[in-house]
C-alpha positions in Angstrom: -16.2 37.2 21.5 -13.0 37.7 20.0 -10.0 35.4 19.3 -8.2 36.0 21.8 -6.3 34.2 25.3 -9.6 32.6 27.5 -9.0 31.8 31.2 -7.5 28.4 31.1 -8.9 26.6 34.4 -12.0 24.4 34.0 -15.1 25.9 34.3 -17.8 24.6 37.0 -21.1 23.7 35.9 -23.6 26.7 36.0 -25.9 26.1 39.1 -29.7 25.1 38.3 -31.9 27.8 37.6 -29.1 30.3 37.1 -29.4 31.9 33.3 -28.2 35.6 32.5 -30.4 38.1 31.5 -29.6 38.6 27.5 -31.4 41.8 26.2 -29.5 44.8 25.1 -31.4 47.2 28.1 -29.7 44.8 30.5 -33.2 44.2 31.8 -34.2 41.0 33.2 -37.4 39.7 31.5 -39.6 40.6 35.1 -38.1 44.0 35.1 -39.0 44.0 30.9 -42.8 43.1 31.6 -43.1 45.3 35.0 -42.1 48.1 32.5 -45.1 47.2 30.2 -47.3 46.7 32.3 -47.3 49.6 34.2 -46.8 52.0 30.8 -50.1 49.9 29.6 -48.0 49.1 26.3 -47.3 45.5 24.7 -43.9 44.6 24.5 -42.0 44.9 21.4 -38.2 43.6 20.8 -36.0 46.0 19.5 -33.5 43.0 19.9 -35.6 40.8 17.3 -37.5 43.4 15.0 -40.4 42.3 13.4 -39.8 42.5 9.8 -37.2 40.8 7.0 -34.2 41.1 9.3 -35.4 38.6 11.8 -36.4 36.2 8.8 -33.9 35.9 6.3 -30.7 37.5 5.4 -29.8 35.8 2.2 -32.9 35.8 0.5 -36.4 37.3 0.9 -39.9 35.9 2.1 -41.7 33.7 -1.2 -44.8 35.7 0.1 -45.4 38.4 2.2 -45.3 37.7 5.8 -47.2 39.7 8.4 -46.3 39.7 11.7 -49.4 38.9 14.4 -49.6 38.7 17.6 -51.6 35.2 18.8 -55.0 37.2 19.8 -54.7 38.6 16.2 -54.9 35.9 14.8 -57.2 33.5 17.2 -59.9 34.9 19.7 -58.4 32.7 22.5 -54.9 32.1 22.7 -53.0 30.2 25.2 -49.9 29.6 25.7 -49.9 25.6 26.8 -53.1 23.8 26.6 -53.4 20.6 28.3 -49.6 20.8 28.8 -46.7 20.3 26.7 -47.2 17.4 24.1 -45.4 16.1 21.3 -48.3 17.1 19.2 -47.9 20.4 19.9 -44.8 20.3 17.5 -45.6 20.7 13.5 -43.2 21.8 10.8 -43.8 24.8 9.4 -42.2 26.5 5.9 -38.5 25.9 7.5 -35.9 23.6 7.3 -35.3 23.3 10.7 -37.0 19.5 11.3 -33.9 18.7 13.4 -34.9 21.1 16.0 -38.0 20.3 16.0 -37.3 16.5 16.7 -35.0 17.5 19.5 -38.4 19.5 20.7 -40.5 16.6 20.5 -37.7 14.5 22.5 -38.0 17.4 25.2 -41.6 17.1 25.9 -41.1 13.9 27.1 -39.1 15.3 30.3 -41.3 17.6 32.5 -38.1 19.1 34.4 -36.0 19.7 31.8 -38.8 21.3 29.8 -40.0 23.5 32.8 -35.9 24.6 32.6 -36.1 25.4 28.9 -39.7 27.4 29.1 -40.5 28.8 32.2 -43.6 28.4 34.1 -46.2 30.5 35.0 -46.6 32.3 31.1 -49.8 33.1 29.6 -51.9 35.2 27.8 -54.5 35.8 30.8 -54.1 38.8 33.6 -51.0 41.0 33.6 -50.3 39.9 29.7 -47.7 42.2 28.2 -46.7 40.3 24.7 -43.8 39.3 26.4 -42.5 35.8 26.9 -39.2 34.5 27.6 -37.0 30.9 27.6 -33.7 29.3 28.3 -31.1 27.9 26.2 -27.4 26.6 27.1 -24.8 28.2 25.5 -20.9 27.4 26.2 -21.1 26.5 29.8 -23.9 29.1 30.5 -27.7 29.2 30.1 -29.2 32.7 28.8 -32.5 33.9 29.3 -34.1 35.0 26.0 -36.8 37.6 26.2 -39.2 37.8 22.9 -42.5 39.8 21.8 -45.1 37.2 20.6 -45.3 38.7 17.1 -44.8 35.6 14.6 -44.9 35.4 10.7 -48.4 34.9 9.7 -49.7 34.5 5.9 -53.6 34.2 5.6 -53.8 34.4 9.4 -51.5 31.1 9.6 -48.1 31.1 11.7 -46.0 30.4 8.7 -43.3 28.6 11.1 -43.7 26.0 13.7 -46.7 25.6 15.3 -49.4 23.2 17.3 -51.9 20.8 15.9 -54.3 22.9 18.2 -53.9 26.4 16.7 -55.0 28.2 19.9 -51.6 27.0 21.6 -48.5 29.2 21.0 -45.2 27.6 23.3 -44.0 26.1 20.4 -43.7 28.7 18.0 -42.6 31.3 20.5 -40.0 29.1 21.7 -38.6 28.5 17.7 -38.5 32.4 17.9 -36.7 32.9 20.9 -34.0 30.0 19.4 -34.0 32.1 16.2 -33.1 35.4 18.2 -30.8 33.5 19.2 -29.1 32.1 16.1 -29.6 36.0 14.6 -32.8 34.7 12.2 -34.9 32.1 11.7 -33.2 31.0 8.3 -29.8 30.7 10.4 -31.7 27.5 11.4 -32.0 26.0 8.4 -30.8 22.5 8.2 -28.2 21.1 11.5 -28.4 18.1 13.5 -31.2 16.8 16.2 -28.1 16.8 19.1 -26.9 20.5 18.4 -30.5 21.7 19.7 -30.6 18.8 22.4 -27.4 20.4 23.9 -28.7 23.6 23.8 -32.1 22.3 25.7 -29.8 20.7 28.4 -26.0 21.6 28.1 -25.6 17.9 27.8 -23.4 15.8 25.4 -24.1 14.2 22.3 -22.9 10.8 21.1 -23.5 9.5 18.1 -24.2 5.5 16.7 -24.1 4.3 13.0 -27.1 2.0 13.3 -25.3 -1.0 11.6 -22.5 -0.9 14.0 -24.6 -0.7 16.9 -23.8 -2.3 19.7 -25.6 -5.8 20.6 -27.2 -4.5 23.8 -28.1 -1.3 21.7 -32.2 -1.9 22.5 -30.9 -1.7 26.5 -28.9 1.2 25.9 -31.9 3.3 24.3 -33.7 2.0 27.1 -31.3 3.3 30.1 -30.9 6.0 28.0 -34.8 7.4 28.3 -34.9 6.3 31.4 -32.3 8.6 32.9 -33.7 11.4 31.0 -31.5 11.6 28.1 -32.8 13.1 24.3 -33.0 10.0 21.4 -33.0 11.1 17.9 -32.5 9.0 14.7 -32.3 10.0 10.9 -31.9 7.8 7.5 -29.0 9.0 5.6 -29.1 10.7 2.1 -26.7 9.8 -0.8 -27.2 12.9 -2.5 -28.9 16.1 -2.4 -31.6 14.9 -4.4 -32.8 12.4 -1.8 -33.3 14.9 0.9 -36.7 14.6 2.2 -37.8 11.9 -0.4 -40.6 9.4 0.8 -39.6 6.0 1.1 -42.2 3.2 0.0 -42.4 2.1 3.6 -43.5 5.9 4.1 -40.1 7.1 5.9 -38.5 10.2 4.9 -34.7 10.1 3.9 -32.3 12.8 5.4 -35.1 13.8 8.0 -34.9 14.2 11.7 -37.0 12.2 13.8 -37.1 11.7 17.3 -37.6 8.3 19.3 -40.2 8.8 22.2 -40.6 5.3 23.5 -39.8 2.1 23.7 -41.3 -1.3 25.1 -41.9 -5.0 24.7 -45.1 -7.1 23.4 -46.3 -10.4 23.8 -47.3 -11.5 20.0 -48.0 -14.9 19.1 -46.4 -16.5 22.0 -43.1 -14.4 21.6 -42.1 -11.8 22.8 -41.6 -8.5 20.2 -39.3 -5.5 21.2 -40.9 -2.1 19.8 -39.7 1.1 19.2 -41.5 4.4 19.4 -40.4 7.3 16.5 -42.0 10.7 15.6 -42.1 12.7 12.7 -41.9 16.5 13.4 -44.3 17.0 10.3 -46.8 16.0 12.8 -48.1 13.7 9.7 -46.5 10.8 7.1 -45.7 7.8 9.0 -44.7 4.1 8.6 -46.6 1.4 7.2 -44.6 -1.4 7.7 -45.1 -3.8 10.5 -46.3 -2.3 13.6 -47.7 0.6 12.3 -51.4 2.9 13.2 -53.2 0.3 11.2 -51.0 -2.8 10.9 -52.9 -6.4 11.3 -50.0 -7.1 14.4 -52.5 -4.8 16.7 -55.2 -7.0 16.0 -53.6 -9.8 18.5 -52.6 -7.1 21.4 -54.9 -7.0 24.2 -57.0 -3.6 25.0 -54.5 -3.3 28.1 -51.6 -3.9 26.4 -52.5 -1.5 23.5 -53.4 1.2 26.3 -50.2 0.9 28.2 -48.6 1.5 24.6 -50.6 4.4 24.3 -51.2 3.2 20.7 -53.6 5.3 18.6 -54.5 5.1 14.9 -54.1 9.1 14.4 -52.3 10.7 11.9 -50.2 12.8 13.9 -46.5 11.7 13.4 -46.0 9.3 16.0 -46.3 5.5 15.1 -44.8 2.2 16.6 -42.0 -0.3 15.0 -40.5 -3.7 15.4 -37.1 -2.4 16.6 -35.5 -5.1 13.9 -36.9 -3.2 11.1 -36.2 0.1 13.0 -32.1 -1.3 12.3 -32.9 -2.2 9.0 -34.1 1.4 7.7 -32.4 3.9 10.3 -28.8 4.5 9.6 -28.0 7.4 12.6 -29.2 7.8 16.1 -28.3 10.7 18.5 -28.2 10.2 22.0 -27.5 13.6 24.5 -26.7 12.5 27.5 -27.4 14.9 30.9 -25.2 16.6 32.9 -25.2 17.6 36.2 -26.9 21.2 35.5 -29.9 19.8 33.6 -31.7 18.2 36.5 -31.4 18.2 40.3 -33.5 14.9 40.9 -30.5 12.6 42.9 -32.6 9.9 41.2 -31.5 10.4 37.3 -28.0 9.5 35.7 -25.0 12.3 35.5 -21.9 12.8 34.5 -18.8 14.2 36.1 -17.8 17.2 33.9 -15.2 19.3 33.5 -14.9 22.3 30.8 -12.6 24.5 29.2 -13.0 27.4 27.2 -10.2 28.1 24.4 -9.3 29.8 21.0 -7.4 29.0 17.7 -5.6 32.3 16.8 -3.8 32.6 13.5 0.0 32.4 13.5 -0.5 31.2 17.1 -2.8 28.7 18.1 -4.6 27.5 15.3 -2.0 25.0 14.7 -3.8 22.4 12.3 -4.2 18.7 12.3 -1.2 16.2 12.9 -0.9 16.3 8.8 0.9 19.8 9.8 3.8 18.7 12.4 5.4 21.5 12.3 2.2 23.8 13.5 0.5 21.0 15.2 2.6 21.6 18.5 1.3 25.2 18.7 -2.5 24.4 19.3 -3.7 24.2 22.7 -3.4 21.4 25.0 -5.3 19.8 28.0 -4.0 17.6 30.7 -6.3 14.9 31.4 -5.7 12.5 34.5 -8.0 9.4 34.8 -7.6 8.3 38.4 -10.4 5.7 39.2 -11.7 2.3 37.2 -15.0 1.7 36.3 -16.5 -0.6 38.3 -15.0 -4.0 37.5 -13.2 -2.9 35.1 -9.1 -2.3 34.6 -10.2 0.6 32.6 -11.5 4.5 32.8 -14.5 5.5 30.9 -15.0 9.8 29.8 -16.9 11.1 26.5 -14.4 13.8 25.1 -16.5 16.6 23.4 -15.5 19.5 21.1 -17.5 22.1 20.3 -17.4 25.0 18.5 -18.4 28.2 19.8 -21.5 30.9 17.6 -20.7 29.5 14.1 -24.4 29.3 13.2 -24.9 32.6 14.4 -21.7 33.8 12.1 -23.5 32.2 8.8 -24.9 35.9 8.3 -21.5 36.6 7.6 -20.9 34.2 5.4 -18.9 31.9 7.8 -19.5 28.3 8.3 -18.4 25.3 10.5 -15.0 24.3 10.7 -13.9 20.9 10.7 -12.4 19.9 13.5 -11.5 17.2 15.6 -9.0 16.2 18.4 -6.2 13.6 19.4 -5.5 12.2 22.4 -1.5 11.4 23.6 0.2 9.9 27.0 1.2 12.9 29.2 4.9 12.8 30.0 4.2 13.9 32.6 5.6 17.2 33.0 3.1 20.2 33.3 4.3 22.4 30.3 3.6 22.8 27.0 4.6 19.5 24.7 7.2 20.8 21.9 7.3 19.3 18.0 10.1 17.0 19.0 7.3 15.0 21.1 4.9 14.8 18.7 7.4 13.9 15.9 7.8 10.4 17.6 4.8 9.8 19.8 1.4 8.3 18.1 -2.4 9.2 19.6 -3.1 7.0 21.9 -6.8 7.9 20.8 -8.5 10.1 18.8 -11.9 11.5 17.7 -13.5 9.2 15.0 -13.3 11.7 12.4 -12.6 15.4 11.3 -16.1 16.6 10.3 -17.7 20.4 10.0 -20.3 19.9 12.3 -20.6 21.8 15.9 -19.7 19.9 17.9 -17.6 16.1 18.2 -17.6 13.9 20.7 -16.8 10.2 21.3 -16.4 7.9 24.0 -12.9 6.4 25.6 -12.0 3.3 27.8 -8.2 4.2 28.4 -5.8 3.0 31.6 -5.6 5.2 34.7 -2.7 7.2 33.7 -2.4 11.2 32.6 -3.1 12.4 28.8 -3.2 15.2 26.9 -5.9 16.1 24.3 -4.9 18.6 21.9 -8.3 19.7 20.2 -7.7 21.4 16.4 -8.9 22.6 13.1 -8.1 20.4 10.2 -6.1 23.2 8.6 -3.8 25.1 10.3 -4.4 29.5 11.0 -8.5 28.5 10.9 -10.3 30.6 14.1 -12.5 29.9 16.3 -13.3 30.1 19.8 -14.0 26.6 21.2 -15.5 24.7 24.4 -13.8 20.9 25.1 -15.6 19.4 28.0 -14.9 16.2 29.4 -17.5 14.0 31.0 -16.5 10.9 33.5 -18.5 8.4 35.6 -15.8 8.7 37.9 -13.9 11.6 38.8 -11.7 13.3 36.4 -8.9 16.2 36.7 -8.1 18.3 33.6 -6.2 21.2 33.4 -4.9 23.3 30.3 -1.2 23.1 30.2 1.4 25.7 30.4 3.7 27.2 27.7 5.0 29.9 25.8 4.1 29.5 21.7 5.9 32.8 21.2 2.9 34.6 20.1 3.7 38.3 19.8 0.9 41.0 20.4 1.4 44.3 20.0 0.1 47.0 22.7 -3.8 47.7 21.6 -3.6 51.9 20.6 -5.5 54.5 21.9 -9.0 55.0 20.0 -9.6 58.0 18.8 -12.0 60.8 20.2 -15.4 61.0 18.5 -14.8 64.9 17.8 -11.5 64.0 16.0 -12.8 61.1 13.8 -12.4 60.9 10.6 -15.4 60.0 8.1 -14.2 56.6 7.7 -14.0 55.9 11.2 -17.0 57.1 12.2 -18.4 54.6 9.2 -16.3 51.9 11.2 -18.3 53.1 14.5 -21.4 52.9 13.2 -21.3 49.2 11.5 -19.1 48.3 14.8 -22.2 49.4 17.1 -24.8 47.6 14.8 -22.9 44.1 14.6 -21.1 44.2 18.2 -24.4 44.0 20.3 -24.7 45.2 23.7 -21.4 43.6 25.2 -19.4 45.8 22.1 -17.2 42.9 20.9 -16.9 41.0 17.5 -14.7 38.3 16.8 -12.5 37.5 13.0 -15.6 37.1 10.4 -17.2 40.6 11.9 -14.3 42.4 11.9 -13.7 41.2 8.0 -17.2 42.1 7.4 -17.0 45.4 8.8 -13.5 45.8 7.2 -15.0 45.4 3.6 -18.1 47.4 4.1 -15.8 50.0 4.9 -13.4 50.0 2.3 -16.0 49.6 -0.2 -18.1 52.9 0.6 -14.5 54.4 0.5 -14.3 53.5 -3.0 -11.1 51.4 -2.1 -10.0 48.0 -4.4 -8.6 46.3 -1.6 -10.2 43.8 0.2 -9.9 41.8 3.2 -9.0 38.2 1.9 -12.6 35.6 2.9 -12.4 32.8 4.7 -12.6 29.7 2.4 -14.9 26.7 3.5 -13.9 23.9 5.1 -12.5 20.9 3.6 -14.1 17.6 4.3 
């Protein structure tokens, strides 16, 4: 979408089992397979071709890749076999162990996992090559059709894929999520909540291990138990230690996800544990609590069984949740919202969501470090009305995402930092001018400016009214953006009125085809191939296509870049 004004009332949650049908036919995926089926044909995705395109679009394959269809390359394929386990998850040759982690973490709720790949899929009667699966998306969830052609190289899916090579959920489903990024190398390297948001349009928060709160074992514990998606990481000081082993046998500046957690009796004590997985299906701990540590040789048969503990190599070991603090630095919580589950009995959130844009020379107004733009971003009116329970405070999560930057890297783009700040309402409904902001402080703020997709933290503030004013950490940076606010209680926001004197001229009359002029029918063409079925690009496009069009015209002049964010 482009840059441009987005309706400013809040958005209701989608309704369960709503998504939108995504493929460029406007065909639903039953419509897509009907088709198929009755032409006797096997579906293949002009959306998602198979060949370099789909793969990489900064590099080419190492090896040459040939794309298989599942009964190519087993004799019995299925698509789930003995349901959806966190085996079923290995890394393949991709950087993308942070999605994978947030895929593990899914398995672990049937519901949300029925929401994210559809039932009744298989490779039995009425088999078309077509499969299909549901991500959220800026307040929406889209259905994402795919043919089951994947990368293969000696007959191996070169990608994700199970520890039982006759299954195929999981690597389908990391294609569908690569169709929709544009490629599978747009997935390289990002964080375990990005893709746990997209699984359940929840919200993310995130806790620095050593700062942890002291009920932080409870909080995990409430947290899987209402459904939510745990992750955890060890941080990296420098490029050099990404992925590096540990002597313990953890790997620095990789995603894991936690799958369990529960309490031993061990030498008259009582031992808190801590369940984590490694998406490489493989390379564990071997500290303390680990497959083969000598602490299982005091556990009972029941207890070990109701721990499900096994001595495999597959990924998945135990810890004492002490040590667990002492070598984890990050965990990743993403809570769920009302739209990710309709069982009564599980946790949600109030939520409220806006959609907006930062337009240069309008609305892209900068941090507070530029007063004199800052006024111009857009602004939010937030009114807490009810306490927490026993408390003289009101609890929300405040998150800001955002909106296709990963999809943009093709183009060269990447995430903005951003952040937000958070000031008493005056309480008149308009626009606040520079002159408030001059000599009125935050009364709270995100806990950082930071280039990742989204940032969220949690508040305790008095019942009162606020504004949030959500920016870019340099001023005339664009974006479209989604700020949602989540509440235990209820909570009213609204996006303020005003006039930032923005001046657009009246949009001209195209041209007819039969009048165009070679360069525009060059600008046609490249506008058709990047727009997509709903023919509309936003900033980066139009600079790509701007470039590609002056170049073939033998023109000097180019359209200035975007530079990179600054940390």
């Amino acid at each position: 979408m482009p840059y441009t004004y987005k309706d400013p009332s809040p958005q209701a949650p989608p309704v369960p089992q709503s998504a939108r049908a995504t493929h460029s036919t406007g065909q639903t995926y039953k419509e897509l397979k009907l088709e198929c089926q009755q032409k006797g044909t096997l579906f293949e995705d002009c959306d998602f071709p198979a060949n370099d395109s789909s793969l990489f679009y900064s590099e080419k394959p190492p090896v040459p890749f040939v794309w298989k269809r599942p009964g190519e390359i087993v004799k019995d394929p299925q698509f789930i076999l003995g349901g959806a386990t966190r085996t079923d998850i290995c890394q393949g040759d991709l950087g993308d162990c942070w999605l994978l982690a947030a895929l593990a973490s899914l398995t672990l709720n049937e519901k949300i996992l029925a929401r994210v790949v559809p039932q009744n899929q298989d490779f039995g009667p009425g088999y078309a090559g077509i499969f299909h699966f549901q991500f959220w998306q800026h307040n929406e969830w889209l259905d994402i059709v795919v043919d089951d052609r994947l990368p293969t190289f000696r007959d191996r899916l070169v990608f994700l894929h199970s520890a039982d090579l006759n299954e195929f959920w999981s690597a389908l489903l990391e294609k569908a999520y690569a169709k929709l990024n544009g490629s599978y190398e747009a997935l390289k390297g990002g964080s375990s909540i990005e893709a746990m948001e997209d699984f359940t349009g929840g919200v993310g928060e995130t806790f620095e291990v050593k700062k942890a709160p002291k009920n932080f074992y409870e909080l995990l514990q409430r947290a899987l138990q209402r459904g939510s998606m745990v992750g955890c990481s060890i941080d990296i000081s420098s490029a050099a230690e990404s992925e590096a082993r540990t002597p313990n046998g953890l790997i620095k500046g990789h995603a894991y996800s936690v799958t369990g957690l529960d309490e031993v009796n061990y030498q008259g004590r009582t031992v808190k544990l801590i369940r984590v997985r490694n998406p490489w299906g493989q390379v564990e701990w071997n500290g303390a609590w680990s497959d083969n540590s000598s602490e299982w040789r005091s556990i009972s048969p029941s207890e070990k069984q109701q721990l499900h503990h096994t001595a495999l190599d597959d990924g998945e070991f135990w810890m004492d949740f002490e040590d667990f603090l002492s070598h984890f630095d990050k965990v990743e919580v993403c809570n769920l919202t009302p739209d990710a589950l309709e069982d009564n009995a599980v946790h949600k959130w109030e939520v409220s969501v806006h959609q907006g844009s930062w337009v240069r020379g309008a609305t892209a107004g900068g941090c507070r470090n530029f007063i004199e733009t800052f006024w111009t971003n857009p602004q939010f009116k937030l009114q807490l009305t009810e306490k927490d329970e026993g408390q003289d405070e009101c609890t929300f999560i405040a998150a800001l995402m955002q909106n296709d930057r990963r999809k943009l890297k093709k183009l060269g783009s990447e995430m903005l930092t951003i952040g937000y700040a958070i000031y008493e309402s005056p309480n008149k409904d308009e626009h606040l001018t520079k002159e408030f902001f001059r000599f009125h402080a935050s009364k709270a703020r995100s806990k950082t400016y930071i280039n990742l997709r989204e940032v969220s933290d949690r508040f305790a503030l008095p019942p009162g009214d606020y504004i949030i004013v959500p920016t870019t950490y340099e001023p005339n940076q664009e974006a479209n953006f989604c700020l949602r606010v989540f509440s235990e209680k209820k909570a009213v926001t609204k996006e303020m009125d005003g006039n930032v004197n923005i001046d657009l001229p009246e949009i001209p009359e195209p041209t007819q085809p039969q009048q165009e002029t070679e360069e525009e029918k060059q600008f046609r063409d490249l506008f058709k191939q990047i727009s997509g079925p709903d023919m509309e690009i936003n900033a980066e496009e139009l600079e790509y296509i701007l470039n590609a069009v002056l170049k073939k015209s033998n023109r000097q002049h180019q359209i200035q870049e975007n530079k990179p964010p600054v940390m």
